[in-house]
N, CA, C and O atoms as a DFTB+ gen file, in Angstrom:
424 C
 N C O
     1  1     -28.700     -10.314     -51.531
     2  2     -27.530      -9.466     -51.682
     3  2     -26.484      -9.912     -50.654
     4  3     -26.879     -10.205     -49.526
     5  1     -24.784     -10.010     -51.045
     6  2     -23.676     -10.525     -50.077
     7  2     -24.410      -9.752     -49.079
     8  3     -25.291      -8.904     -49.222
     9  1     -23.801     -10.277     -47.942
    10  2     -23.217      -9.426     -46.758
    11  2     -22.564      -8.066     -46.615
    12  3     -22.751      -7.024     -45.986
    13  1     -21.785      -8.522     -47.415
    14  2     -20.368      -7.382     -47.443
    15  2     -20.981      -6.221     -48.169
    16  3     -20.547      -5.104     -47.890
    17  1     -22.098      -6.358     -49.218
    18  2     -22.558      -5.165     -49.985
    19  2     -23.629      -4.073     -49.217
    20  3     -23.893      -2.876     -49.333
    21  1     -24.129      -5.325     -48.277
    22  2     -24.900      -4.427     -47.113
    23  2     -24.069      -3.404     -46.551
    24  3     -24.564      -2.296     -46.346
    25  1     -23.032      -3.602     -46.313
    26  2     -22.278      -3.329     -45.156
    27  2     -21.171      -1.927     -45.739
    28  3     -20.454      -1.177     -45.077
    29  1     -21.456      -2.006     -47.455
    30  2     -20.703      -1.137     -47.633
    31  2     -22.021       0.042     -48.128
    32  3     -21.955       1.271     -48.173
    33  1     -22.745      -0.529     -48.334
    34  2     -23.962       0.147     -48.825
    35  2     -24.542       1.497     -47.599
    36  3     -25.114       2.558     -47.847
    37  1     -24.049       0.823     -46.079
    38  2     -24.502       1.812     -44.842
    39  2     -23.302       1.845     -43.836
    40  3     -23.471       1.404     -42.700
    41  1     -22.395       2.231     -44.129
    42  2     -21.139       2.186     -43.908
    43  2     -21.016       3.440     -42.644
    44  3     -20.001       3.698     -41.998
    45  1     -22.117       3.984     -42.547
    46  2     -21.995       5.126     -41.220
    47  2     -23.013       4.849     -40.066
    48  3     -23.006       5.333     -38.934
    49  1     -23.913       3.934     -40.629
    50  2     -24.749       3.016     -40.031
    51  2     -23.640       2.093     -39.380
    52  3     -23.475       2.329     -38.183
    53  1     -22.940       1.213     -39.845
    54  2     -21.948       0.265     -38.842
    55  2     -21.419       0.904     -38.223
    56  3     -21.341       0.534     -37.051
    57  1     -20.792       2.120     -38.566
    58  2     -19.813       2.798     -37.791
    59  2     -20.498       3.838     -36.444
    60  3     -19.912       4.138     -35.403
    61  1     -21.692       4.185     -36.802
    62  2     -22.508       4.459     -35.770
    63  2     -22.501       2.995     -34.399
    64  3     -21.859       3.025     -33.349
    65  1     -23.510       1.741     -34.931
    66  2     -23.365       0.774     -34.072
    67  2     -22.481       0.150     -33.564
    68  3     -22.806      -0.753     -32.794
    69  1     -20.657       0.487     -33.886
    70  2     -20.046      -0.143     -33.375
    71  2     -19.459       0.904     -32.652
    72  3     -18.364       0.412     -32.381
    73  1     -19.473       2.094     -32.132
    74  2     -19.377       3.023     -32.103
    75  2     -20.254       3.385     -30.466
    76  3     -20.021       4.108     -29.497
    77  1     -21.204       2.536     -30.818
    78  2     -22.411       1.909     -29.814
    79  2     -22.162       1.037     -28.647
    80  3     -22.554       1.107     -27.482
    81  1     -21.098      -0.142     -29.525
    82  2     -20.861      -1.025     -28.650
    83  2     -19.606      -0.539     -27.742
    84  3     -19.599      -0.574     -26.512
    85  1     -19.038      -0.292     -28.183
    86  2     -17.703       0.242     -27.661
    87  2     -17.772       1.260     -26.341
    88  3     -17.106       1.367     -25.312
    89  1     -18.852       1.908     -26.870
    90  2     -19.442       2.908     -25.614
    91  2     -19.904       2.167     -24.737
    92  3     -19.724       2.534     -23.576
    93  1     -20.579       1.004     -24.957
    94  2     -21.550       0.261     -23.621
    95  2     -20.141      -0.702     -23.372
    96  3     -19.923      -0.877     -22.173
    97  1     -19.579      -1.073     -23.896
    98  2     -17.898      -1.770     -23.162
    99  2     -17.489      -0.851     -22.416
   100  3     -17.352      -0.876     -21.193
   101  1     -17.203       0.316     -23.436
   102  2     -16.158       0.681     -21.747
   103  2     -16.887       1.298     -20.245
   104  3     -16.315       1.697     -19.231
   105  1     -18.380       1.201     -20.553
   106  2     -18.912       1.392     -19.446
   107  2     -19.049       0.315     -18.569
   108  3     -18.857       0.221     -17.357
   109  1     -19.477      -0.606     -19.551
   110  2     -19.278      -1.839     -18.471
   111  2     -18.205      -2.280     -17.719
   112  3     -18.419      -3.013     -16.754
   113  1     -16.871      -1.882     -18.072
   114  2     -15.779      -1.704     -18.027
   115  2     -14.966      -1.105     -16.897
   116  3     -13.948      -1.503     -16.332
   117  1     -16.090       0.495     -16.662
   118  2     -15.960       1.561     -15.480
   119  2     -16.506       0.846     -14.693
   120  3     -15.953       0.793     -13.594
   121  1     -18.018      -0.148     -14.910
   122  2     -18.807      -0.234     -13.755
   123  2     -17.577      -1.617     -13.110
   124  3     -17.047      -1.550     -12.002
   125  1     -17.451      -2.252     -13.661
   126  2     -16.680      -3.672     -13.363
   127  2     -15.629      -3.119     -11.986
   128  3     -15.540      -3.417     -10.795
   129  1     -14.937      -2.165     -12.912
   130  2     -13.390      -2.141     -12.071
   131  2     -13.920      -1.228     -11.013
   132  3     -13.251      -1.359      -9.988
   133  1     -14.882      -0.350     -10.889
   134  2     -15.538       0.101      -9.728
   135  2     -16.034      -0.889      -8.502
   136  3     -15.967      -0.636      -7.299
   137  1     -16.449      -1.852      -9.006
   138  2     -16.718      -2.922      -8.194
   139  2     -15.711      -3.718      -7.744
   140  3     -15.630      -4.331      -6.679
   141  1     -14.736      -3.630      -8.916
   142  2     -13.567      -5.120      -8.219
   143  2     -13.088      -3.536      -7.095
   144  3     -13.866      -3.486      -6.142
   145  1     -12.266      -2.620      -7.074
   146  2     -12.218      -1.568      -6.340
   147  2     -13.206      -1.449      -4.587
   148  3     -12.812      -1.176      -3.453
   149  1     -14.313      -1.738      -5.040
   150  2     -15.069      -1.665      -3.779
   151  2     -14.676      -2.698      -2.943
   152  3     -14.233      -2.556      -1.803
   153  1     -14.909      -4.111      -3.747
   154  2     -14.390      -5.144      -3.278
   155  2     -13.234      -5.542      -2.475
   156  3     -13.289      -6.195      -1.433
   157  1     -11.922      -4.981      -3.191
   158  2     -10.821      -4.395      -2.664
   159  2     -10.704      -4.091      -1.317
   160  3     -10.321      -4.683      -0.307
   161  1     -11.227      -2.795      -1.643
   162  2     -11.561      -1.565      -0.093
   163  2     -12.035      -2.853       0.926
   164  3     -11.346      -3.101       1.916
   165  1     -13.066      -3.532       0.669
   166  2     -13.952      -4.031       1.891
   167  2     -13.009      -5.075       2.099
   168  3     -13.450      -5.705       3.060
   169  1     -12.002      -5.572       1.735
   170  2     -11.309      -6.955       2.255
   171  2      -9.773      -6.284       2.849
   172  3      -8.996      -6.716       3.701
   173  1      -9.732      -5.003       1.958
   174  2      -8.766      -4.808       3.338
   175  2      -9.089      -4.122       4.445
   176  3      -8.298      -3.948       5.372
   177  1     -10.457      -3.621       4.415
   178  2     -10.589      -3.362       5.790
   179  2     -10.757      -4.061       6.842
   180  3     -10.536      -3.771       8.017
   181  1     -11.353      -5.457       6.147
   182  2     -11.371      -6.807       7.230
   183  2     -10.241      -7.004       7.640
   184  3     -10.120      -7.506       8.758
   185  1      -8.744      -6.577       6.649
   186  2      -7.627      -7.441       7.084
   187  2      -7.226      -6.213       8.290
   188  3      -6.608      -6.725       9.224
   189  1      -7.421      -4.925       8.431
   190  2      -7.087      -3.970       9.154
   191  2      -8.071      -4.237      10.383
   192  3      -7.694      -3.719      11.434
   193  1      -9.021      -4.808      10.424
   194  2      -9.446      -5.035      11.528
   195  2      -9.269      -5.857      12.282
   196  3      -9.357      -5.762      13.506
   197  1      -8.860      -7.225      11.351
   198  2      -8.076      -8.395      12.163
   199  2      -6.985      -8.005      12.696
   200  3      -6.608      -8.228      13.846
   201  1      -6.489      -7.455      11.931
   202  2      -4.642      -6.602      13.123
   203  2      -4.917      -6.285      13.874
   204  3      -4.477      -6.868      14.864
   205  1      -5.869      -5.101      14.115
   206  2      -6.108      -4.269      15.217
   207  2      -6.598      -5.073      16.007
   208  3      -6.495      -4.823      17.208
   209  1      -7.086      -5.937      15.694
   210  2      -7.667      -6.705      17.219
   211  2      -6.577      -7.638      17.794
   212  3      -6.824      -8.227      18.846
   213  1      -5.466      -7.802      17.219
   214  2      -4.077      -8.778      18.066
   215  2      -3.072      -7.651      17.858
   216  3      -1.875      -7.924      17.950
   217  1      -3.356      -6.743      17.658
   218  2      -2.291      -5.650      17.774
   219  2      -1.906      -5.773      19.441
   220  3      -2.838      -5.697      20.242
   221  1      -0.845      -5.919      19.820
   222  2      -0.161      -5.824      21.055
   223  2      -0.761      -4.288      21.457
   224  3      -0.510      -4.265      22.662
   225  1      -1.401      -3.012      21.145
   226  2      -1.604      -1.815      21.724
   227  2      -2.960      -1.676      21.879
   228  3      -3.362      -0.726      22.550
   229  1      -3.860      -2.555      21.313
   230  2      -5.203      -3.351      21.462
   231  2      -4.716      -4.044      22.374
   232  3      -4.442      -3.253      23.277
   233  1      -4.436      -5.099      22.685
   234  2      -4.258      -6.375      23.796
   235  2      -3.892      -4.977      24.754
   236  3      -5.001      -4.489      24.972
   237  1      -3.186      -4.389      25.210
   238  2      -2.945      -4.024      26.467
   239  2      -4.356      -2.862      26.797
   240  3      -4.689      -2.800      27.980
   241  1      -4.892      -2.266      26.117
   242  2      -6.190      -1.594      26.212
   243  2      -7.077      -2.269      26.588
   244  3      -8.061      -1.625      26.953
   245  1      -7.180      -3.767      26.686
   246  2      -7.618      -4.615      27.359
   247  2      -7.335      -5.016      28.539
   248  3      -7.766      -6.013      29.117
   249  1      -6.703      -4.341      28.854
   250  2      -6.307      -4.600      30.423
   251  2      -4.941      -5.567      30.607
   252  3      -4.360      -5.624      31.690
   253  1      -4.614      -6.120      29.737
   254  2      -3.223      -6.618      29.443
   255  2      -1.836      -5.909      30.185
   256  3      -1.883      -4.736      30.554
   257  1      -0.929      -6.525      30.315
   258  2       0.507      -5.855      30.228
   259  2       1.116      -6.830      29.502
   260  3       0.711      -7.949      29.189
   261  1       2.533      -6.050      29.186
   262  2       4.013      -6.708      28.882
   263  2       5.028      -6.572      29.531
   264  3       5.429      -5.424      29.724
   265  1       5.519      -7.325      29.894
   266  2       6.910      -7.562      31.020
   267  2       7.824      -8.339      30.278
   268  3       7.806      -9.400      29.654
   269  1       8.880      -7.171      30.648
   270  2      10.463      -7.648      29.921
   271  2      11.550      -7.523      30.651
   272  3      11.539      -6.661      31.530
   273  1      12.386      -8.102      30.517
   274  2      13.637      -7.797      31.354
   275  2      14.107      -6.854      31.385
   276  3      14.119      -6.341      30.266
   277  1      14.861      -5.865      32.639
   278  2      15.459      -4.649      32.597
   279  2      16.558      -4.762      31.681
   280  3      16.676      -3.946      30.767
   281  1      17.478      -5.823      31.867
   282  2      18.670      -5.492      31.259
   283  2      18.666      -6.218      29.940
   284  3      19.485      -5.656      29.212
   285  1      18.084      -7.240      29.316
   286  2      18.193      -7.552      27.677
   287  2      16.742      -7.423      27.228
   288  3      16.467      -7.674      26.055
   289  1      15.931      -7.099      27.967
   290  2      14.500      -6.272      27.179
   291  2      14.104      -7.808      26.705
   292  3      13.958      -7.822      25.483
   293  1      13.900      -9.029      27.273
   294  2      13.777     -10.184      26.593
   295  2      12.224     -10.197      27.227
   296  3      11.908      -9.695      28.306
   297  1      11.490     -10.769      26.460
   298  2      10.039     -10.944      26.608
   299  2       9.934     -11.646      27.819
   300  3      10.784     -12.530      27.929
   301  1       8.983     -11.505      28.974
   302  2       8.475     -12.886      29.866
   303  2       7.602     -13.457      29.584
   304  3       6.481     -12.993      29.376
   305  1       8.011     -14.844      29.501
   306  2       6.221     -15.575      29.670
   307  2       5.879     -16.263      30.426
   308  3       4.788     -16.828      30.500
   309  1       7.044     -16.343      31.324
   310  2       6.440     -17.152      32.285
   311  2       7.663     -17.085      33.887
   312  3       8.891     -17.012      33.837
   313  1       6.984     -17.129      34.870
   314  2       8.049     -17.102      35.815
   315  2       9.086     -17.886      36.372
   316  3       9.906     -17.720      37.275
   317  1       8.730     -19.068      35.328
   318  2      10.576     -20.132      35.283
   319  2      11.622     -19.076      34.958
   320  3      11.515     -18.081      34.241
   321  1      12.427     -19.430      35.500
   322  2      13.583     -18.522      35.096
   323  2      13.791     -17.269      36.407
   324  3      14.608     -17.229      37.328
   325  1      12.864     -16.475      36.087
   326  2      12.755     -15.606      37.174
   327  2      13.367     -15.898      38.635
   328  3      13.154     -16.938      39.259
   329  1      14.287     -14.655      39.160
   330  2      15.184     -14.558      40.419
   331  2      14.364     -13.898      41.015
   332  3      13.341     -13.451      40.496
   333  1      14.855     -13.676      42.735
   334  2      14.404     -12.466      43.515
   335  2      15.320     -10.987      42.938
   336  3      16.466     -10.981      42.487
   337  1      14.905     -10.457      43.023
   338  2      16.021      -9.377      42.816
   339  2      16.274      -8.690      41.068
   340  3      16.802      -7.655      40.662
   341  1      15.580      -9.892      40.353
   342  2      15.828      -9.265      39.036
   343  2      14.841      -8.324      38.746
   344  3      13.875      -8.403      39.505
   345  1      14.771      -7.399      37.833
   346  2      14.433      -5.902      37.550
   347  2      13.591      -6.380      35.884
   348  3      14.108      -6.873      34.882
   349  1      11.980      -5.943      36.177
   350  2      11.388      -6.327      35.265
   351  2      11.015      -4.463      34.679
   352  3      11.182      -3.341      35.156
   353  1      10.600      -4.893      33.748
   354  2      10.068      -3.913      32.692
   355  2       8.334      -3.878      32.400
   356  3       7.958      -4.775      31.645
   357  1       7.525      -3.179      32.787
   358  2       5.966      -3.880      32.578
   359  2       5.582      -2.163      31.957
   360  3       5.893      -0.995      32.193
   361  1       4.694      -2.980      31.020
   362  2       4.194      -1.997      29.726
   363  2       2.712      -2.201      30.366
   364  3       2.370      -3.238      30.935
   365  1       1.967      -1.172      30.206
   366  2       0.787      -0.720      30.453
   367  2       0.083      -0.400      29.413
   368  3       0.604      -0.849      28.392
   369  1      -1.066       0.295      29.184
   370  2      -1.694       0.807      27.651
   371  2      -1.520       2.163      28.105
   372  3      -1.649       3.093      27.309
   373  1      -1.214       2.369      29.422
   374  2      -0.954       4.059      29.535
   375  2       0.460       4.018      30.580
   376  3       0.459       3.859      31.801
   377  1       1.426       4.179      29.833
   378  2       2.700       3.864      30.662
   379  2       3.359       2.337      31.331
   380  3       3.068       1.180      31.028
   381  1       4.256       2.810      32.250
   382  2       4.948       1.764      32.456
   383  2       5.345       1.961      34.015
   384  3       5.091       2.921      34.742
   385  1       6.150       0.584      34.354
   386  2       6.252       0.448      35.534
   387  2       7.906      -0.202      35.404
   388  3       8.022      -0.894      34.393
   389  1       9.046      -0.110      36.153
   390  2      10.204      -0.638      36.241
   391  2      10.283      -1.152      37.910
   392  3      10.377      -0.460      38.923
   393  1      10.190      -2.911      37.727
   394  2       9.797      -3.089      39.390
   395  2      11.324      -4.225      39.572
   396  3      12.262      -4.255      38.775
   397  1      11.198      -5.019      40.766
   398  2      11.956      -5.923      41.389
   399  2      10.841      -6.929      41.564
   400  3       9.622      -6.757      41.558
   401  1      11.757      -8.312      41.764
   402  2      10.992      -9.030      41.727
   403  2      11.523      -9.883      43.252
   404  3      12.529     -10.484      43.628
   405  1      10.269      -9.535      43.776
   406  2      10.287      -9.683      45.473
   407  2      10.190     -11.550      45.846
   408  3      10.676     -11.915      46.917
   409  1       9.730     -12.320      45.169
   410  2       9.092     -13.488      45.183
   411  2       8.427     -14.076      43.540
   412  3       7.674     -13.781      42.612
   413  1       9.420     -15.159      44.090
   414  2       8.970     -15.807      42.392
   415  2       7.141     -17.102      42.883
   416  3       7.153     -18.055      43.662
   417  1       6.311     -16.750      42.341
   418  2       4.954     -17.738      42.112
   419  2       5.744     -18.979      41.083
   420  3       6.351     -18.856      40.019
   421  1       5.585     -19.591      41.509
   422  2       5.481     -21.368      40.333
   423  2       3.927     -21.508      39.945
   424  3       3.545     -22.454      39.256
């Protein structure tokens, strides 16, 4: 007997089994995007943890400071440049300090 006569012969039978499949798709479907989702979550928390660890408010909780100029707030990195007398800015992880600079180190 065709194919096709089967098929019309149990016609609530197919529609039951496809009916079947469709149900186990879109579950597979929920489970998938649940996972790409988890996946997600766990890679940006790696990327939130890599920040936090070069976060400038991390670095100074480390015992770090930042020192800037009083008057253009310009970053220091190094004491070339540096006068007697000029007025630094130093960041702490708990406050700050506004000093003079008594003696320049090379």
């Amino acid at each position: 007997m065709p194919r096709i006569v089967l098929h019309l012969k149990k016609p609530f039978d197919r529609v039951l089994r496809l009916q079947q499949d469709l149900d186990e798709m879109a579950q597979r479907l929920v489970t998938a995007e649940k996972h790409a989702v988890e996946l997600e979550r766990e890679r940006l928390i790696g990327m939130v943890n890599r920040l936090e660890s070069v976060s400038p408010l991390k670095v100074l909780s480390r015992g770090y400071s930042i020192a800037t100029t009083v008057e253009d707030n310009k970053l220091i990195k190094s004491s070339i440049g540096l006068t007697v007398g000029k007025m630094l800015r130093t960041r702490f992880s708990h406050g700050g300090v506004v000093s003079t600079v008594v003696e320049v180190l090379k």
